[in-house]
C-alpha positions in Angstrom: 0.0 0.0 0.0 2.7 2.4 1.2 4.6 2.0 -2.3 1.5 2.5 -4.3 0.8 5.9 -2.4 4.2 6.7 -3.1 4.2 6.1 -6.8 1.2 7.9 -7.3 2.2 11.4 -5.1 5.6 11.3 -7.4 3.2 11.1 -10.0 1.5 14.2 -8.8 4.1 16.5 -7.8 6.4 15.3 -11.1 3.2 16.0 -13.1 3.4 19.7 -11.7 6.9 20.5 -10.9 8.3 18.6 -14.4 11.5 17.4 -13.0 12.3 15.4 -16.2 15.7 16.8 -17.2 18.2 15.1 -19.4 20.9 14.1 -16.9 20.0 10.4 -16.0 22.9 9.7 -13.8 22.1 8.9 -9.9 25.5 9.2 -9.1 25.6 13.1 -9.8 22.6 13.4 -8.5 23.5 12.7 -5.4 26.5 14.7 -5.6 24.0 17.6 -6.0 21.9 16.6 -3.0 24.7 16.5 -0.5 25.8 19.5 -1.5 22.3 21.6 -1.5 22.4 20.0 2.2 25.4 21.4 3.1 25.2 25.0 1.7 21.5 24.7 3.0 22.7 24.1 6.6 24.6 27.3 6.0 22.2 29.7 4.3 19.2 29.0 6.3 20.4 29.3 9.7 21.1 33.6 8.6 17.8 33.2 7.0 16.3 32.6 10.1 18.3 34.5 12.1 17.1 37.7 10.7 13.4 36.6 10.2 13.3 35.9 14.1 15.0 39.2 14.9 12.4 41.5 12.9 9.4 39.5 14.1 10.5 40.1 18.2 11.4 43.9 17.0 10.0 45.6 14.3 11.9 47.9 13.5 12.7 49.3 10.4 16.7 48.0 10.1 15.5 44.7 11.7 12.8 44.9 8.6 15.8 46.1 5.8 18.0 43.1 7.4 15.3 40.7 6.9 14.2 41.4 3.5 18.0 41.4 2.4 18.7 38.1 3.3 15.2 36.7 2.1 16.7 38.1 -1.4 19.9 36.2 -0.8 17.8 33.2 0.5 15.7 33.6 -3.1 18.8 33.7 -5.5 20.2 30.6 -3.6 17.5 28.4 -3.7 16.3 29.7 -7.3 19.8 28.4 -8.1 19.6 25.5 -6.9 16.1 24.3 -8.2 17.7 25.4 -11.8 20.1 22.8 -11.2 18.4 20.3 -9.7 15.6 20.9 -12.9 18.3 19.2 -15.3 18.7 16.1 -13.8 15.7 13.9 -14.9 13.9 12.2 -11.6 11.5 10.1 -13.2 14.3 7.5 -13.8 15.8 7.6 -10.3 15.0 6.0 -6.6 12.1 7.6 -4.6 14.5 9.2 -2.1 16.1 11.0 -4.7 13.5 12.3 -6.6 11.3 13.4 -3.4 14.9 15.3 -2.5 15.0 16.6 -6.1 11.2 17.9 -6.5 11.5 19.6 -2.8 14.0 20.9 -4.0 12.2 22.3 -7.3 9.4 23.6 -4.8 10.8 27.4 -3.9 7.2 28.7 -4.3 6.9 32.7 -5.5 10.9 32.5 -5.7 10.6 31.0 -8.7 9.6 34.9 -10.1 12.9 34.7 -12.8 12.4 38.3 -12.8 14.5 39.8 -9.9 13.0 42.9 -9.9 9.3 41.8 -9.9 10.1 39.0 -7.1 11.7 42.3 -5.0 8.4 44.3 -5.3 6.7 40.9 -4.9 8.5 40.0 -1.2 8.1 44.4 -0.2 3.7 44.1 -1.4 3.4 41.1 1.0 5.9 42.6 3.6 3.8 46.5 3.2 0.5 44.2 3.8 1.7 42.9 6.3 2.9 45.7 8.7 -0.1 47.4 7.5 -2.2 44.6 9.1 0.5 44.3 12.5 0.3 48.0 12.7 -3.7 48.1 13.1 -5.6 49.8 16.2 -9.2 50.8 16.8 -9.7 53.5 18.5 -13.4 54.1 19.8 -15.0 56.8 22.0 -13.7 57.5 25.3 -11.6 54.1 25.5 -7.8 53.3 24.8 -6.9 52.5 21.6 -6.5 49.0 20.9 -2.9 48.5 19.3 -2.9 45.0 17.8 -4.8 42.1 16.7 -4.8 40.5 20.3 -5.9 43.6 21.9 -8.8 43.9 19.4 -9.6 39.8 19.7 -9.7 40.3 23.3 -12.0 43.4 23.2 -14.2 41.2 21.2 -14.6 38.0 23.2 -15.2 39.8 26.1 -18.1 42.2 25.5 -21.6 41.8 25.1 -22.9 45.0 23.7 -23.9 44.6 20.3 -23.1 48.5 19.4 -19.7 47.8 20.6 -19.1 44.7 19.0 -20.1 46.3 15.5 -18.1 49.4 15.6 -15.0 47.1 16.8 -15.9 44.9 14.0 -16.4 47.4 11.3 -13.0 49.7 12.4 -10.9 46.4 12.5 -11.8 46.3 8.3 -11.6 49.9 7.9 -7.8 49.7 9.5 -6.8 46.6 7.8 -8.9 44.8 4.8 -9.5 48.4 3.7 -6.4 49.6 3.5 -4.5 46.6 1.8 -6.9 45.3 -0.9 -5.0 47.5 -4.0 -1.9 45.8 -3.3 -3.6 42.4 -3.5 -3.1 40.4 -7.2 -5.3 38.2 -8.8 -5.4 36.0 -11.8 -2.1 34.0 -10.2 -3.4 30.8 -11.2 0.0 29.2 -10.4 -0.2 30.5 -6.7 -3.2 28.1 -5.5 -1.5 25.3 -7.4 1.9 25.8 -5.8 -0.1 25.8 -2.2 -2.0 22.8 -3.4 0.8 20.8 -4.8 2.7 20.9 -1.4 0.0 18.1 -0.3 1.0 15.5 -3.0 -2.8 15.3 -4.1 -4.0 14.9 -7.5 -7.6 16.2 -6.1 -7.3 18.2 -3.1 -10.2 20.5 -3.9 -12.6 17.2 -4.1 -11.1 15.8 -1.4 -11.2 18.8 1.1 -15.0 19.4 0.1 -16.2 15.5 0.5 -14.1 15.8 4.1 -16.3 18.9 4.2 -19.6 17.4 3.3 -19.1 15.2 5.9 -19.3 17.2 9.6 -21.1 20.0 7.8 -24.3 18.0 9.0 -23.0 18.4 12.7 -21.6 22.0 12.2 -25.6 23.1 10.3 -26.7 21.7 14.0 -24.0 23.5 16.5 -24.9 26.6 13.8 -28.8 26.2 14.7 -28.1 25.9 18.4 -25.9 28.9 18.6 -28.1 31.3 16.5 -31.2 30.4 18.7 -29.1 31.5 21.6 -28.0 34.7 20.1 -31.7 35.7 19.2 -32.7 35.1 23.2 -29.7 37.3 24.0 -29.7 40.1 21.8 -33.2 40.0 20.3 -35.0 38.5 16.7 -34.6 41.8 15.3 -30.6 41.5 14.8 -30.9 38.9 12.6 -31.4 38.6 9.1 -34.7 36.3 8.2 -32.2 34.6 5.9 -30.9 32.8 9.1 -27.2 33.4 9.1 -26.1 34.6 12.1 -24.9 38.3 11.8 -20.6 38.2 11.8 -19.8 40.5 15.1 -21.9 38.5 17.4 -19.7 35.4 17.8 -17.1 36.6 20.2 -14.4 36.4 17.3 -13.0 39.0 14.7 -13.9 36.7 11.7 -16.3 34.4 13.1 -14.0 31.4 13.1 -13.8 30.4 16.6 -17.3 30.8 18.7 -15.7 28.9 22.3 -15.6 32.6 23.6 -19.4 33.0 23.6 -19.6 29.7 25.2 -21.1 31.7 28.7 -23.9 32.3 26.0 -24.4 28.9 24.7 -23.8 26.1 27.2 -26.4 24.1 27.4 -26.9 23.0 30.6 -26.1 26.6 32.8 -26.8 25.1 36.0 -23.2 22.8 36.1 -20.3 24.5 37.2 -18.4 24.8 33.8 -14.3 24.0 33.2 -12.8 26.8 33.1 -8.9 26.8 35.0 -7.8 30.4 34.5 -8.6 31.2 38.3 -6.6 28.2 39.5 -3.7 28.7 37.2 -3.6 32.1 38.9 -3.9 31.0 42.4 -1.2 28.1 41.8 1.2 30.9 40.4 1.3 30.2 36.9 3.5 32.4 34.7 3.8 32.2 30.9 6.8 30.2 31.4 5.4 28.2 34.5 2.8 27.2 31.6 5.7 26.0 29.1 7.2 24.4 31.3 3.3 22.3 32.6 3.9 21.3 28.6 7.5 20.0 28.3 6.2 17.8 31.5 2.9 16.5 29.4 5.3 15.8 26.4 8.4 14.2 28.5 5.2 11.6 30.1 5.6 10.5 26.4 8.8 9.6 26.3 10.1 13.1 24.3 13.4 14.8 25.6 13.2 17.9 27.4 13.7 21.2 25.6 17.3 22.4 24.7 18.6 24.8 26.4 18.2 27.8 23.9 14.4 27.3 24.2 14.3 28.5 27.4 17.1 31.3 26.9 15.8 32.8 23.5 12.4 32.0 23.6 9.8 35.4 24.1 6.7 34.1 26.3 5.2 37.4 27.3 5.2 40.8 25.6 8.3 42.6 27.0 7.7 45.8 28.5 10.4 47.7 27.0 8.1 49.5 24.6 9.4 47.5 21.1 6.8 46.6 18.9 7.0 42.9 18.1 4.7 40.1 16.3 2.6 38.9 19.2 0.8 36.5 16.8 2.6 33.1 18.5 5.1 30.8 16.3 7.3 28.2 17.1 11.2 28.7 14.9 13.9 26.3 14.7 16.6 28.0 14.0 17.9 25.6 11.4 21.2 24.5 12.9 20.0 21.9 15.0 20.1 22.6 18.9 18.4 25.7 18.7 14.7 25.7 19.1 12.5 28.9 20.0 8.9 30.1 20.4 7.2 33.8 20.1 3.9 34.2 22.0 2.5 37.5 24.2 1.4 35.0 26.8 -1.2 35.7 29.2 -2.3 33.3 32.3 -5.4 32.1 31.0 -6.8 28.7 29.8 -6.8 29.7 26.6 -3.1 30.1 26.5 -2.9 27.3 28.3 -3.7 25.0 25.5 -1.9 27.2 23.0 1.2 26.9 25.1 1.1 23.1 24.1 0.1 23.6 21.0 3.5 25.6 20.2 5.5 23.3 22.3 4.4 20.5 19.7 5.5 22.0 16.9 9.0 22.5 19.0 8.8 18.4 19.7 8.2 17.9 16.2 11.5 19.6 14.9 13.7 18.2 17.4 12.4 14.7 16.1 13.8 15.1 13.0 16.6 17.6 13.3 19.3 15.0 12.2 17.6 14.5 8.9 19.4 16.3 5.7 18.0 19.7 5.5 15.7 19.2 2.7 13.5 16.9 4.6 13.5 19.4 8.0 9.9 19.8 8.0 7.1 18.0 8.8 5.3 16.1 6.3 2.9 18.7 5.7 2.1 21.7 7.2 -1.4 20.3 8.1 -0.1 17.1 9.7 2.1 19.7 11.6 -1.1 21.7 12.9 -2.6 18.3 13.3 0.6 16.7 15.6 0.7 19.9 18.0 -3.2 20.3 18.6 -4.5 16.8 19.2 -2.6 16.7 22.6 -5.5 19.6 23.2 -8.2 17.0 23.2 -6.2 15.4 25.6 -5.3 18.2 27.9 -8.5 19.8 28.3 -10.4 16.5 29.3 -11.4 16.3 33.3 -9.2 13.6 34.5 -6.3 15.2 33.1 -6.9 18.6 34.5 -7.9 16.5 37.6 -4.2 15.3 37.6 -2.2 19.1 37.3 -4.4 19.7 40.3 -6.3 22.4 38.7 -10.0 21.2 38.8 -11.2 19.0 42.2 -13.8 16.6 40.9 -13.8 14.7 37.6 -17.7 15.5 36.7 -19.4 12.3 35.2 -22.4 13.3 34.7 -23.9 13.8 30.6 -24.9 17.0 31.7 -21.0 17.9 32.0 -20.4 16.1 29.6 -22.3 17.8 26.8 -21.1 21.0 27.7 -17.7 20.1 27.7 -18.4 18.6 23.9 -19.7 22.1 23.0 -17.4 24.3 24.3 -14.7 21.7 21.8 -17.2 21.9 19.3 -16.8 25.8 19.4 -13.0 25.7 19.1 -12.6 23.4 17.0 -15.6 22.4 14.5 -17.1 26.0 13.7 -13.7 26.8 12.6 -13.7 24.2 9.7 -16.4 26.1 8.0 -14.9 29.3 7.9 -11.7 27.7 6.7 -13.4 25.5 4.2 -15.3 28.6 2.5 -11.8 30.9 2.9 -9.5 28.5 1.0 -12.0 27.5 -1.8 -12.5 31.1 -2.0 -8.8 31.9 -2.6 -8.4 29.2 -5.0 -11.0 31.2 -7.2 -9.2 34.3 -6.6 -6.3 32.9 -7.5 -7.3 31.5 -10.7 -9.2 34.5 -11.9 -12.8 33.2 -11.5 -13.3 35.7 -9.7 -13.0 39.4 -10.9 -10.9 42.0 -8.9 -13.7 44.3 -9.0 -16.5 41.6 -7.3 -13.6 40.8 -4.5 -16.1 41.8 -1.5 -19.3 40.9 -2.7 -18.1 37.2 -3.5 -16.7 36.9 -0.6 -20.2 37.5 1.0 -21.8 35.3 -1.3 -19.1 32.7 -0.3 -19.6 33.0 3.6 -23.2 33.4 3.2 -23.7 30.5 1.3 -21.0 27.8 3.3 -20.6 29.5 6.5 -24.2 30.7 7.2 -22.8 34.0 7.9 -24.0 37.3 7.5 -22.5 41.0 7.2 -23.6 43.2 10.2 -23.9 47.0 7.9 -23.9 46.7 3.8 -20.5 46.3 2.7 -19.1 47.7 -0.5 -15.9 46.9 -3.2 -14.4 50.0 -1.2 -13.7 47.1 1.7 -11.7 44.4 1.6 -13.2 42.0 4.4 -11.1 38.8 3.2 -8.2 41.4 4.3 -8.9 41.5 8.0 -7.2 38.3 8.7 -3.9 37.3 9.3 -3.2 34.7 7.4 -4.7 37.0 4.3 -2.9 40.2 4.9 0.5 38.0 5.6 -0.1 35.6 2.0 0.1 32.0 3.5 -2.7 29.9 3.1 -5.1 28.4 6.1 -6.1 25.3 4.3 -3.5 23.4 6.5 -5.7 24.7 10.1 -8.8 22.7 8.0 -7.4 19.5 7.0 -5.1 19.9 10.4 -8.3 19.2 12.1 -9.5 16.2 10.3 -6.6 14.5 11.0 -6.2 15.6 14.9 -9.1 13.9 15.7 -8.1 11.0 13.3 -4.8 11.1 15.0 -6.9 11.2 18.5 -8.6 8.3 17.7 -5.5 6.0 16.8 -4.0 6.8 19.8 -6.6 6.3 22.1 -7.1 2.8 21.2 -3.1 2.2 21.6 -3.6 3.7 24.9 -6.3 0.8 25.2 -8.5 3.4 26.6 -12.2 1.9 27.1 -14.9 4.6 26.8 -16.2 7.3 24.6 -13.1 9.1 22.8 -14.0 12.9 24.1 -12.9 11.5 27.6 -9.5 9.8 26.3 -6.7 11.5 27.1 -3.0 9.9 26.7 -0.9 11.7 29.5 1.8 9.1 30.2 1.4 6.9 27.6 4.8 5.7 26.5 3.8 3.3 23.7 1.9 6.9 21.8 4.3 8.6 22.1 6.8 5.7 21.0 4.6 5.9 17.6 4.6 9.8 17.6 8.7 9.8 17.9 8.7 7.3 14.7 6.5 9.1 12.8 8.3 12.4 13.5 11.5 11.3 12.7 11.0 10.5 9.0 10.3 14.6 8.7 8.8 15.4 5.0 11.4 12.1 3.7 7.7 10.9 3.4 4.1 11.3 1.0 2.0 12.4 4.3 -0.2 9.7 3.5 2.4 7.2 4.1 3.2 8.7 7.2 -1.0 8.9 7.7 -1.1 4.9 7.2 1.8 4.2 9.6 0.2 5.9 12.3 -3.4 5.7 12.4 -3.8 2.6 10.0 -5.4 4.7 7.1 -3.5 6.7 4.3 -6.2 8.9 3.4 -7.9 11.9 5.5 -11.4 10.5 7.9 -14.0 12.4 9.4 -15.8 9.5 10.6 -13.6 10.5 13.8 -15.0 13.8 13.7 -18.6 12.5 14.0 -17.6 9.9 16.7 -16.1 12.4 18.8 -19.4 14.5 18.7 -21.7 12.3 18.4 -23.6 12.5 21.9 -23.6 16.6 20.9 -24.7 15.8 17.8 -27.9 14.0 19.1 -28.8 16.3 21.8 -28.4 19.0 19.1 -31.5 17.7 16.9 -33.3 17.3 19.9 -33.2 21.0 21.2 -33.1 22.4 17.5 -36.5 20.5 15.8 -37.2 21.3 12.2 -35.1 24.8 13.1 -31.9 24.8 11.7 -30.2 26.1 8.0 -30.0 28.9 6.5 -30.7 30.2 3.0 -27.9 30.6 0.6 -28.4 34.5 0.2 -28.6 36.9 2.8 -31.1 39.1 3.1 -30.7 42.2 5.3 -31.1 42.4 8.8 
């Protein structure tokens, strides 16, 4: 099975990336490959180097020195791919053409104009700082000075004038002000983002995965709207039945767990929520990092090297620089030097971010002693996937129950279904709004859809998948699409979509090695050696393997499942259709409010 999925990914990416030269000798081939490793392992340490420097403080020489050496970077691996373009792979071993087409893979870099790929790299990095550089500023308050200020603002209030003007200045001070230096009509710019998952039908793929927990997220959707109306009256809502997008406690109504106060279903249990005990038991940012490394060591991983804990930013430092508080894990590319970025705050939100950072960390020191083309993970979705499963695992009772920080396990279904929602808010309403942004940018991309119908498409798209409605009439002046990170900084979301697929997949697989008896939202797999045994394996081979041969040696299937989706939600699921009747769906226009 594993060398069928192989043969048919080179298949894929050969099909795109056309590695099919005229040199047929191995021998030089491999010449080539050692020494793109070695002048790798010296370029991309300085790379990195520099990008961690301007992201910490953003200046303007921190942001000269950065784009200088992501020029050098450029002409080095634009080099290389030429080279590594005459040597034809479709004659030679797997290993070496995988090495060869990675190697081919340098994404906009490939621009052969030098000039264009310059005002290319200073678009994105002008969109970017534009976006990092937002605030809202509304009437007698302090201005709000970044996105996590604004985020903040927004899960925490409850008046709906509030929420709108917050949501409405956010766009003017971002989407707004970036959408003429967007481009369009790029068709090769989806495909390179596609290609990177070795998939010969990734669109189909991604919308049958879709198809198949949008039944659940319809239901969650229904219950959550009918709450909103008892809150902040009928009237606010359009008889279309989305749900209006400022009211879901989330700048782009992606994740809905902060209006969980306004949705739990059963208000009468005392619901999980840690952040006062993690301030009574003295938890700093780094007190929280280091509650992670202990999780991850009860696996069997090694502790964090030294420079994690040296060079590492876990809190926004009070010396007045402005730096990117949006968190990322970095390895540095030398091999023993490992670092995360976050504006940590003692909450249990943070909490589980915290461990969601210090996977990615665990996953680079697992295959750090692979040659440099193959240090990354298999995918950047089976990345996401890796660091957040341990979430389902360290938000479950017992576990919490063991750090001390709850002091009953609740067993009760009561409990239990409100637990199941306030996951299903994190981590299901999400996959819409990824689903619909992605296929969205694909069309973009591709030119399907016209420059000057940017905003009202993008209505038409979230109206239609999402079940999400515009709060005031938008026009093509705004760029709404704009107002998110991931958008205004060009790198694609699809991997946060698929990522989740395949962390409850992965949830599942480990639960039964764990040998764990019961329903799979109470599994958690704190301690369990032999997981963690097939985690390190897995991690090791970095991207040396397709990701669905990776898939099949871990969880026993080489192809994405949702059916572990729909397990894990099933008793949420049922008491859903219960509460919601014949009342649920929406229409796939929206009609005003």
């Amino acid at each position: 099975m594993n060398r069928v999925v192989q043969q048919l990914v080179l298949v894929c990416v050969l099909s795109y990336f056309k590695c099919d030269g005229q040199n047929n000798n191995e021998e030089k081939a491999k010449a080539f490959l050692r020494e793109f490793n070695d002048a790798d392992a010296k370029a991309y340490p300085k790379l990195a180097e520099k990008n961690w420097e301007y992201t910490v403080n953003m200046n303007a020489n921190n942001d000269e020195q950065s784009r200088i050496e992501d020029s050098k970077y450029a002409i080095f691996r634009k080099e290389m791919r030429a080279r590594a373009l005459t040597f034809n792979a479709s004659v030679m071993s797997a290993d070496i053409q995988r090495q060869l087409l990675k190697i081919s893979n340098i994404g906009v870099a490939v621009q052969p104009d030098a000039m264009k790929y310059e005002q290319l790299f200073r678009n994105k990095r002008s969109m970017y700082n534009t976006y990092l550089s937002a605030e809202v500023c509304l009437p007698n308050k302090n201005c709000l000075k970044s996105e996590q200020e604004v985020s903040e603002a927004v899960a925490q209030s409850r008046d709906y004038n509030e929420l709108l003007n917050l949501w409405v200045s956010w766009r003017n001070s971002t989407g707004r002000l970036i959408r003429d230096k967007w481009r369009s009509g790029n068709k090769d710019y989806g495909e390179m983002w596609r290609a990177r998952y070795e998939s010969r039908n990734l669109m189909l793929d991604l919308s049958t995965l879709f198809e198949k927990v949008r039944p659940i997220y319809v239901q969650l959707h229904a219950f959550v709207r009918k709450r909103l109306k008892q809150f902040y009256g009928k009237d606010k809502f359009p008889k279309s039945g989305q749900i209006p997008a400022h009211l879901l406690g989330d700048l782009w109504s992606e994740r809905w767990d902060h209006i969980y106060d306004l949705v739990v279903p059963f208000k009468n249990k005392t619901a999980i929520n840690i952040t006062s005990a993690l301030i009574q038991q003295g938890y700093t940012p780094r007190k929280m990092f280091e509650s992670a490394e202990q999780f991850y060591t009860s696996l069997g991983f090694g502790k964090m090297v030294p420079t994690f804990w040296s060079k590492s930013v876990f809190e926004e430092p009070k010396d007045g620089r402005r730096l990117m508080c949006q968190p990322g894990a970095w390895d540095s590319g030398n091999g023993d030097d490992f670092r995360v970025r976050m504006c940590a705050k003692t909450t249990q939100d943070h909490f589980l971010k915290v461990h969601h950072l210090m996977g990615h960390i665990v996953y680079m020191m697992q295959y750090k002693s692979l040659p440099r083309v193959y240090r990354q993970a298999t995918n950047d979705a089976f990345n996401e996937a890796i660091a957040d499963f341990v979430a389902l695992s360290i938000q479950t009772p017992h576990y919490l129950k063991t750090l001390n920080l709850i002091e009953t396990i609740p067993t009760d279904t009561e409990s239990d279904l409100n637990l199941l929602m306030k996951t299903a808010l994190q981590k299901l309403a999400p996959l819409a709004y990824g689903y619909t942004l992605e296929r969205f940018r694909w069309n973009m991309f591709c030119g399907e859809i016209k420059s000057d119908q940017y905003n009202t498409e993008w209505w038409n798209y979230r109206c239609k998948h999402q079940g999400i409605s515009p709060p005031v009439p938008r026009s093509e002046l705004d760029f709404d699409l704009g107002a998110r990170q991931n958008v205004a900084g060009d790198t694609e979301i699809i991997q946060f979509f698929l990522g989740t697929i395949l962390q409850f997949q992965i949830h599942k697989a480990a639960c039964v090695l764990a040998k764990f008896n019961g329903p799979i939202h109470r599994c958690d797999v704190y301690n369990k050696r032999q997981v963690g045994d097939k985690l390190i394996e897995i991690m090791k081979l970095g991207s040396s393997q397709p990701w669905q041969t990776v898939l099949q040696q871990l969880t026993g299937r080489s192809l994405p499942d949702a059916l572990p989706v729909v397990e894990y939600f099933k008793p949420l699921t049922q008491f859903l259709r219960r509460e919601n009747g014949d009342d649920f769906g929406w229409k796939e226009q929206c009609s005003q409010t």
